[in-house]
C-alpha positions in Angstrom: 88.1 108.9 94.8 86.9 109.0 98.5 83.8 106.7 97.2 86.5 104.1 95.7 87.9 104.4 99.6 84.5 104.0 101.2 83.7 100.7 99.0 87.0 99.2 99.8 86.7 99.7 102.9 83.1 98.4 103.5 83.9 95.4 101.3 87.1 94.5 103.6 84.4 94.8 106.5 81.8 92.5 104.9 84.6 89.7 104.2 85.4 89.7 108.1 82.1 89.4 109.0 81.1 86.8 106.6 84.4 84.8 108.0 83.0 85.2 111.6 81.3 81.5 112.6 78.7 82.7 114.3 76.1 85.0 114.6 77.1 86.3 117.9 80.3 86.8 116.9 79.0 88.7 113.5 76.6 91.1 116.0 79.6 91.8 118.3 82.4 92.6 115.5 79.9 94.8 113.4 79.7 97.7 116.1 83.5 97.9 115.9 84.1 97.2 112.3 81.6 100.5 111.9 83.5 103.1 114.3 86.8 102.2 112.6 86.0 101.9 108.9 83.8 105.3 109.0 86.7 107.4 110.5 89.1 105.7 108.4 87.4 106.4 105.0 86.6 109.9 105.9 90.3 110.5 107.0 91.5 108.5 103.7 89.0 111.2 102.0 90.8 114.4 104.0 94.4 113.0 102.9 93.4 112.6 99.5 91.4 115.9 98.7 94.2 118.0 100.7 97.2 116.0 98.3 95.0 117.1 95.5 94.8 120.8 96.6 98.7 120.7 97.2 99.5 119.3 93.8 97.2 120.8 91.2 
């Protein structure tokens, strides 16, 4: 389930980077698209695996 978290994630990233008009603008918003989609997955990850260990 984490890897269904990861794609979403990097597929929300790629359609705000393909809305960006230019390339400077795409070069800029990558960097910070990277440190906050990474964390997010891998915390989305954590949350899920520990709700699993609670419940089953």
């Amino acid at each position: 389930m984490s890897n269904h978290f990861d794609l979403a994630i990097l597929f929300r990233c790629s359609l705000v980077l393909g809305s960006c008009p230019t390339e400077k603008s795409r070069t800029s918003l990558f960097p910070q698209l990277l440190f906050r989609a990474a964390p997010l997955g891998f915390v989305a990850a954590l949350i899920f695996n520990a709700l699993l260990t609670f419940v089953y």
